[in-house]
N, C-alpha and C positions, 0 to 999 in steps of 0.2 A: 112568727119569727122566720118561718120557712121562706114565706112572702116577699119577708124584708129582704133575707138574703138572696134570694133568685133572682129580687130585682136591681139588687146591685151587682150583680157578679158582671153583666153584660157592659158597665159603664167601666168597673177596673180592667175589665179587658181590653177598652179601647182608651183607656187613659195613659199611654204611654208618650212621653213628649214628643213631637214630630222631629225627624234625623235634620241636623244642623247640615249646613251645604256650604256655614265657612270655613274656610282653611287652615290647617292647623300646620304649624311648626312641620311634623311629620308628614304632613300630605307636600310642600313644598319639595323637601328635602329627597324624597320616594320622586317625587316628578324627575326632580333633576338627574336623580341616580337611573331609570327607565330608560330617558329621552336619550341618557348617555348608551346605556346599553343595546338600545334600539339604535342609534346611530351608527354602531359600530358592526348590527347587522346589515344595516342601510348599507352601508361600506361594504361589505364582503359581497353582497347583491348584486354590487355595481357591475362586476364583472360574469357572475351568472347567470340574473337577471336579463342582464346588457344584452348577451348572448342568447340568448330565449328570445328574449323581444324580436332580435333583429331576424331570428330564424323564422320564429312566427309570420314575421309581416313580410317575409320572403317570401311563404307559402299564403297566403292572401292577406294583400293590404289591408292594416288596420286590425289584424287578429293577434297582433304583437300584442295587445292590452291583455293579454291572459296574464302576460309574466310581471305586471306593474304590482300586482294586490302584496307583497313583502315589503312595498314603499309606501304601503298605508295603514300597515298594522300598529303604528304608533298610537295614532288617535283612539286608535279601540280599545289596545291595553291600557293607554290612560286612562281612558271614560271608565272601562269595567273596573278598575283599581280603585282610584281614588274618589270618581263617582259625587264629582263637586266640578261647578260652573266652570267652564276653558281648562280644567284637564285634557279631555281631546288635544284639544289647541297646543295647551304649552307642549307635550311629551313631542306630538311628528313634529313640533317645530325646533323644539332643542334635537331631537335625532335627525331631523333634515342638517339643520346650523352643524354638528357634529360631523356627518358625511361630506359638505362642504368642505368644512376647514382641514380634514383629512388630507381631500383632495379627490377631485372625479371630473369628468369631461363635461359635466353640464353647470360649473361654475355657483353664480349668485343666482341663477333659476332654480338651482335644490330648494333654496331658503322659501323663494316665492312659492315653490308647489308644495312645499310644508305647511305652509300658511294654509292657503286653500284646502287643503285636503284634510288637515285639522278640524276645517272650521266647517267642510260636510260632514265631518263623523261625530262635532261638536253638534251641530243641529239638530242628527238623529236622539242623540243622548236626551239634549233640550226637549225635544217633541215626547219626551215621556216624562219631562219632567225630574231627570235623574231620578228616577223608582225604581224602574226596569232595566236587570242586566241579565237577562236571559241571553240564549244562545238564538236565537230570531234578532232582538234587539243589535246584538253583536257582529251576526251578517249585516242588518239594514247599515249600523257604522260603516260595515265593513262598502258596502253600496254606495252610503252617502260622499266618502272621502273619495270614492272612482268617480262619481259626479265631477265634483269638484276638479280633479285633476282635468276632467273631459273637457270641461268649461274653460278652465286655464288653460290649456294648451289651443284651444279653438280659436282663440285672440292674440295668444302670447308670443314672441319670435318674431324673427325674421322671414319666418315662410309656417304661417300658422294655420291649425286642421284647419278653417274657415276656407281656405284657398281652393281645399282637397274638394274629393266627390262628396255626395250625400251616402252614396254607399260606403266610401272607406269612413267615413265619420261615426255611423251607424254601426255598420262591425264593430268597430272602435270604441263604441261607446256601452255597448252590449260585452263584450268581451271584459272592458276595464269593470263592467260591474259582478259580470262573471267571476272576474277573479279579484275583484274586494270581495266577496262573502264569502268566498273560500281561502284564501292565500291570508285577505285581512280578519274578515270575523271568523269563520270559524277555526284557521288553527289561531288566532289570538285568544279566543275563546278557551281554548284547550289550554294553552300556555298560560293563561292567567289561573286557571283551576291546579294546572299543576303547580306551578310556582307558590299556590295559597296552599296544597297540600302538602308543600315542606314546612311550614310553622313561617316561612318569611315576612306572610301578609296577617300576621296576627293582629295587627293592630288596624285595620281594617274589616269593612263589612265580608268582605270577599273569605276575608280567613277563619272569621269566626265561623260565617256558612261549610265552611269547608268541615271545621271542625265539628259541626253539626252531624256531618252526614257522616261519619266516622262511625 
């Protein structure tokens, strides 16, 4: 009997059904309310950020990418949140679509660099297969959406980085990843742990973890 049970215990352990990755009512609904709330820091950025950037790339061209990573933290609190297929995606592209319509000097290009930059923090998320939302996973997001942005503006415009040196590109592009894993993953990182530490995200993975380590 002892047998029987020793050899089953290892199979109930790993009998658990594998986490479902489609959308539920709730995870829609949490998208939209984020993408909102991130656009509206998208919005307050414009003019901080703005100001950083232009200060930065005053003092060497191309080091202005330090202050971009607060226009990418979308993607990442999506992905660690709801942690299901174009999360990423929808959250920095509803918070990009939001700072737009607000109103800011760079127009129907916000929407376009939402897109992009989604869809490199979406990739990172994919390349693990949504399993992993650690605090490494959550810089690489944070890395993959400065990609993305590098790539986009390298082609995009009237006067696109493509034009520039190899060196202001290079800072540029070091810099914007610089400040995706900090500015985007890791205080997204933070901000997702705390926001699941007030009971909000209870009805996600994020929150129950939270309430785990309690």
């Amino acid at each position: 009997m002892h047998a029987s049970t020793s050899a089953s215990t290892p199979v109930a352990a790993h009998s658990q059904p594998p986490r479902s990755l489609r959308w539920r009512v709730v995870d829609i609904v949490v998208a939209a309310v984020l993408g909102v709330a991130i656009g509206l820091v998208f919005w307050a950025w414009n003019t901080v950020g703005g100001t950083w950037f232009v200060a930065m790339d005053g003092l060497t061209p191309g080091l202005g990418g330090i202050a971009v990573g607060i226009w990418l933290i979308g993607g990442v609190i999506g992905g660690l949140v709801i942690r299901k297929p174009g999360a990423a995606l929808l959250v920095e592209v509803i918070a990009a679509l939001v700072s737009m319509l607000i109103g800011n000097v760079w127009g129907v290009s916000t929407l376009f660099s939402g897109i992009v930059q989604g869809l490199g923090a979406e990739l990172v998320f994919a390349i693990f297969l949504y399993r992993r939302f650690t605090l490494p996973v959550a810089m690489l997001a944070g890395v993959g959406a400065a990609v993305g942005a590098w790539v986009f503006e390298l082609f995009y415009g009237s006067s696109p980085n493509i034009l520039k040196t190899l060196e202001f590109n290079v800072i540029y592009l070091v810099s914007l990843a610089v400040s995706g894993a900090l500015l985007a993953g890791l205080v997204g990182w933070f901000a997702v742990r705390g926001l699941a530490a007030t009971g909000a995200l209870n009805r996600f993975a994020v929150g129950r973890e939270a309430r785990r380590e309690v």
